[in-house]
C-alpha positions as CSV (number, residue, x, y, z in Angstrom):
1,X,79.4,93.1,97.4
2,X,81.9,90.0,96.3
3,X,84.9,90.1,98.3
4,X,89.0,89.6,97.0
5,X,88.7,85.6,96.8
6,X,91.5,83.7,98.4
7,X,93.5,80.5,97.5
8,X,92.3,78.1,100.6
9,X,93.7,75.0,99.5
10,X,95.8,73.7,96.7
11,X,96.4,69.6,96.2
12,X,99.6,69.1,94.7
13,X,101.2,65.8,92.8
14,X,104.6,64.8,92.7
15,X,106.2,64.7,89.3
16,X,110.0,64.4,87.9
17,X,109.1,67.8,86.2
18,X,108.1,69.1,89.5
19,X,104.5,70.1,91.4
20,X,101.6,70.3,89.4
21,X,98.2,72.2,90.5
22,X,95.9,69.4,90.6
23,X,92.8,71.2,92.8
24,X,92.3,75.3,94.0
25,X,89.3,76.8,96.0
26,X,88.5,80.1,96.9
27,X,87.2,81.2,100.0
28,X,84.8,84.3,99.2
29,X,82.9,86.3,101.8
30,X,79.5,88.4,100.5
31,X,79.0,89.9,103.9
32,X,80.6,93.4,104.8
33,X,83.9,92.7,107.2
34,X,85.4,95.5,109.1
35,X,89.2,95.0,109.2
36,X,91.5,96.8,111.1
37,X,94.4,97.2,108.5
38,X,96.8,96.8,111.3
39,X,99.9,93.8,111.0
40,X,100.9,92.7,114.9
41,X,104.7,91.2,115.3
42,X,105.2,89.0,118.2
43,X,108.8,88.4,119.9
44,X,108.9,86.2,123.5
45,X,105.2,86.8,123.8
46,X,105.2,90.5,123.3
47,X,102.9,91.7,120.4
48,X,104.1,95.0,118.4
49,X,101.2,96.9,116.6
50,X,101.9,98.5,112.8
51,X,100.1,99.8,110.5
52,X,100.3,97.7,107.2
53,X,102.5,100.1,105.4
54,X,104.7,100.2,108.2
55,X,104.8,96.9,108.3
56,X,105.9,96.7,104.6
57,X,108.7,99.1,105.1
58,X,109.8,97.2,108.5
59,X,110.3,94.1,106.4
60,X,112.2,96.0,103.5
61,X,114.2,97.7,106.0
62,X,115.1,94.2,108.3
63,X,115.5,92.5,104.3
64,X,117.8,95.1,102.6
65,X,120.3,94.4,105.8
66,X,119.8,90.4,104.8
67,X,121.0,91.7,101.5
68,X,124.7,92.7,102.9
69,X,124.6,89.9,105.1
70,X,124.4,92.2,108.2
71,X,123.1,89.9,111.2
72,X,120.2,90.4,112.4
73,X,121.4,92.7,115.1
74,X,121.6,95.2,112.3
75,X,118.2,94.5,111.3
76,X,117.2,95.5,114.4
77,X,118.7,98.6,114.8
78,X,117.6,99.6,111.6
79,X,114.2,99.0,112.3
80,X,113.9,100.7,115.7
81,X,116.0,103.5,113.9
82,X,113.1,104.2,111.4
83,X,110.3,103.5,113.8
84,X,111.8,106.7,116.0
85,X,112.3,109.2,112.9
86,X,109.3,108.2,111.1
87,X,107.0,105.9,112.6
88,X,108.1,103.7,109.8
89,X,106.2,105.5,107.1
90,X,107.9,107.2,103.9
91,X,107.9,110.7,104.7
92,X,108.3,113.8,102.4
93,X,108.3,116.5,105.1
94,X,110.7,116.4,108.5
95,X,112.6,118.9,110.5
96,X,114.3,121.3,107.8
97,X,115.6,119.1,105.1
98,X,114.8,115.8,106.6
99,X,113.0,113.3,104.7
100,X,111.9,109.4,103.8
101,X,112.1,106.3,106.6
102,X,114.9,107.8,108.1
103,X,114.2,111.3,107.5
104,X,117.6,111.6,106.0
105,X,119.0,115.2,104.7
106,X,120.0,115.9,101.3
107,X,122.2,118.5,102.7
108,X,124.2,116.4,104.8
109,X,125.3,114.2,102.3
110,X,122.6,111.2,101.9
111,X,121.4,111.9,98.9
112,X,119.0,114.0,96.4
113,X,115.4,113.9,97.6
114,X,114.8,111.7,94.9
115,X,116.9,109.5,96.5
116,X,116.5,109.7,100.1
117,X,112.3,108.8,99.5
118,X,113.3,105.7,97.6
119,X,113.1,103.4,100.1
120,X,115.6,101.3,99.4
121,X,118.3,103.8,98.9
122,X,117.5,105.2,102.4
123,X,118.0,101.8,104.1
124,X,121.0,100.9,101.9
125,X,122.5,104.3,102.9
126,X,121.4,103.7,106.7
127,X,123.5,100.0,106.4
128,X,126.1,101.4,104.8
129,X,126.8,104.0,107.5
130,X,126.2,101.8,110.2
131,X,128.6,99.6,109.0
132,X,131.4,102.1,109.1
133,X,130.5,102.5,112.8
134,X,133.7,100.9,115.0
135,X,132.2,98.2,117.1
136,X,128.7,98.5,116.4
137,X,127.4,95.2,117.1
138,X,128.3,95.4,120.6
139,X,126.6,98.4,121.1
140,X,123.1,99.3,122.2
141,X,120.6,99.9,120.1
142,X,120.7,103.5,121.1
143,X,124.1,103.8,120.8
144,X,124.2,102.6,117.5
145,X,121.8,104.3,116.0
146,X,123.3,107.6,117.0
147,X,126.5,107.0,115.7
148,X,124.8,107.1,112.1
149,X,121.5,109.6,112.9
150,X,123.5,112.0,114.8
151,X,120.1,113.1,116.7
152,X,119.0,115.7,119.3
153,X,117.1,112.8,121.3
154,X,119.6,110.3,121.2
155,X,118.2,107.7,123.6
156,X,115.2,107.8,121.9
157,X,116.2,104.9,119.9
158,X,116.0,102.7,122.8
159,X,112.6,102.9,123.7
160,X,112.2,101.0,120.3
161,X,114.6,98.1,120.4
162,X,112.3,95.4,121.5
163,X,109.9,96.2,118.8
164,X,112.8,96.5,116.6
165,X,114.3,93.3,117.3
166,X,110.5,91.7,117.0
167,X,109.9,92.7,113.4
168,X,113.8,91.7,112.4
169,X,113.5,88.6,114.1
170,X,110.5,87.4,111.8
171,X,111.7,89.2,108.6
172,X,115.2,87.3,109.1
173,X,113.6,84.1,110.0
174,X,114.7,83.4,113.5
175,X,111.2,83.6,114.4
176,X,109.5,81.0,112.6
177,X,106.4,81.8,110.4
178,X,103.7,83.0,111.1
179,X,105.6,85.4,113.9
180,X,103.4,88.1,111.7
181,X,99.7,88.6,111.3
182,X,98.0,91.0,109.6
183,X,94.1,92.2,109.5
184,X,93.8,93.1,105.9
185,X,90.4,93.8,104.0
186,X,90.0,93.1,100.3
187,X,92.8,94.0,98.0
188,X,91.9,97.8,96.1
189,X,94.4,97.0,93.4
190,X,95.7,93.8,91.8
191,X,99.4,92.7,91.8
192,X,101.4,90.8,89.9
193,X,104.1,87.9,89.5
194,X,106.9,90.5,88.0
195,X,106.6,92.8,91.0
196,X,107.1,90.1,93.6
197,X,110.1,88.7,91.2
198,X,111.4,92.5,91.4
199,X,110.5,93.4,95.4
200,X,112.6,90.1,96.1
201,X,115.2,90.7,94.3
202,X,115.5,94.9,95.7
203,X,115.0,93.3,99.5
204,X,117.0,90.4,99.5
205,X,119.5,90.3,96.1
206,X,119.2,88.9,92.9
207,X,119.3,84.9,93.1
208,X,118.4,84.3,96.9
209,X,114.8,83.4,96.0
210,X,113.3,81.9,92.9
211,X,109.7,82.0,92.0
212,X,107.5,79.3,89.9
213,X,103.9,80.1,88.7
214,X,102.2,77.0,89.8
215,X,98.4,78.0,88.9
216,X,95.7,80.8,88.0
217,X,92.0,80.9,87.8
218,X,90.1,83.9,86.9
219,X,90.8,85.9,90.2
220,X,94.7,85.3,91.9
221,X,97.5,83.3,90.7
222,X,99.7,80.9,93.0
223,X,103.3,81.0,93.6
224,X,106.0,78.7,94.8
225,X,108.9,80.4,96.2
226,X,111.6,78.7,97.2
227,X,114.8,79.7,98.6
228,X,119.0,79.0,97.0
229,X,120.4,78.1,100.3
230,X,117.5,75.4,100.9
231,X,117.8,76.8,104.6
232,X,114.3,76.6,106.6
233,X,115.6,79.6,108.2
234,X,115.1,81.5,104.5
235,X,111.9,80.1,103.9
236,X,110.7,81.0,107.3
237,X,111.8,84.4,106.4
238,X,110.2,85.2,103.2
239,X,107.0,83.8,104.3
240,X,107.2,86.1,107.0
241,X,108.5,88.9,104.6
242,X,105.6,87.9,102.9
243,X,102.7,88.9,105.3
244,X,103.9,91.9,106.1
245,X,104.2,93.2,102.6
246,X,100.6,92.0,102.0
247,X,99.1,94.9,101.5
248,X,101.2,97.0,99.3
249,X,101.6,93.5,96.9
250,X,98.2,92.5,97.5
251,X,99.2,89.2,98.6
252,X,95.9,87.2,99.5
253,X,98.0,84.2,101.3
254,X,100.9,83.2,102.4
255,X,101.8,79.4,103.4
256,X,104.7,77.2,104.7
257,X,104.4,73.9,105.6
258,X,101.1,73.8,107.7
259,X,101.1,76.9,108.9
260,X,98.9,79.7,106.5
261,X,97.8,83.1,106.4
262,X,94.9,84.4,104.5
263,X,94.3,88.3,104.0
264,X,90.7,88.8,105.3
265,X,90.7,85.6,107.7
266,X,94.1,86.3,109.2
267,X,96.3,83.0,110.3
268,X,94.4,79.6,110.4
269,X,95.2,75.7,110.1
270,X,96.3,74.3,107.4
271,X,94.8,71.0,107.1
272,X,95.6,69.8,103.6
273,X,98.8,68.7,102.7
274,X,100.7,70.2,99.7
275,X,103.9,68.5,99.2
276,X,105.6,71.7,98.4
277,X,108.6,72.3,99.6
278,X,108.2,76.2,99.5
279,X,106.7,79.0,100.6
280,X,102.9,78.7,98.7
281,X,101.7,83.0,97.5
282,X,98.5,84.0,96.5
283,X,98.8,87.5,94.7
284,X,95.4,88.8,93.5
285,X,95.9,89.3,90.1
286,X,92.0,90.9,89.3
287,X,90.0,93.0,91.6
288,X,86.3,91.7,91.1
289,X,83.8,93.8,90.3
290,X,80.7,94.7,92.5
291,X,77.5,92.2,92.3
């Protein structure tokens, strides 16, 4: 069976106009790979295991605080907040009314159904309560989190604030990339440009990241994303970002500088140079058919 084929390398040339995709090689495997589906988060030499959907809803969750400009404090708590009430996974069931990341009730206030399952409504209304929360950033994760979930367990959220604090740290870029990894197989669907255009601008705001089509073939395209504030700190973030939500955007690399991940090989060197300044995405744009 062909395998998803990967962007491996890309040479770039300097122009006035910009980069150019001079050369792109896949890397295809026709052998039969058994991948965990699992994403790791490491903080201080601690390694946090997720699944790859929660994984992608850790990153929206630590991103939709980046949004508000909440530090990354916040990010934290939010995380470890929908790690304890969910496991980080979209739920439609809970206890009585409860539902979605943060198994929020529609009878208390946060929202229809509808809304409280949209993923980014839940985390905006998480934020948005925390923030009304006297002194919040001085408290402890626990603490904080129970001022807005108001729950029957509430230290609970503590046993979850230093895997909280790992996946916010690499979401908001204070752990430089790759502080995620993720054991992906073959993508099952394809993605596209205008999706990654929209997730970026629902997790971190409209204008705080711009994307630039910089190649196709007849499997993936490559991306340049690069980042308004020009910070390293951003681009170390969405590349990041980028990993974890690899799976639900069938991403099929990620690379920054000379550091690259690629879906079913995981995070190797990077020996060619690019002479992009961005962060370099693969997205599979075709799913190939079996030999």
């Amino acid at each position: 069976m062909a395998r998803a084929g990967f962007w491996a390398a890309a040479v770039f040339v300097g122009a006035a106009a910009g980069a150019a995709v001079a050369t792109a090689a896949y890397v295809n495997s026709h052998e039969t790979v058994s991948h965990s589906g699992l994403c790791v988060a490491t903080l201080d030499g601690e390694r946090y295991h997720r699944t790859a959907e929660a994984a992608g809803n850790a990153a929206l969750v630590a991103a939709v605080a980046a949004r508000r400009d909440i530090p990354t404090y916040g990010s934290t708590i939010g995380v470890a907040t929908a790690i304890q009430e969910s496991g980080l996974r979209n739920l439609d069931y809970g206890d009585r009314d409860s539902l979605g990341l943060f198994q929020q009730r529609p009878s208390q206030g946060w929202g229809t159904e509808e809304e409280v399952t949209d993923r980014h409504h839940a985390a905006r209304a998480f934020f948005w309560a925390l923030l009304k929360v006297n002194g919040w950033e001085d408290m402890r994760v626990t603490d904080a989190a129970q001022a807005v979930q108001r729950s029957g367990f509430p230290e609970a959220y503590e046993d979850h604030a230093a895997e909280g604090a790992a996946w916010a740290a690499a979401i908001r870029g204070d752990s430089s990339f790759p502080a995620i990894d993720c054991d992906l197989g073959a993508a099952s669907e394809p993605g596209t440009v205008k999706y990654l255009e929209k997730r970026l601008r629902a997790d971190y705001g409209k204008g705080k990241y711009a994307v630039t089509v910089l190649g196709r073939n007849d499997r993936a395209v490559l991306v340049g994303v690069t980042a308004e504030s020009g910070k390293e700190v951003d681009l170390h973030a969405i590349a990041n970002w980028a990993v974890a939500s690899a799976e639900e955007m069938s991403f099929s690399s990620v690379r920054f500088g000379d550091q690259q991940w690629i879906r079913e090989q995981g995070i190797v060197p990077a020996t060619e140079t690019t002479g992009y300044d961005g962060v370099l995405i693969g997205i599979v744009e075709r799913i190939p058919e079996e030999d």
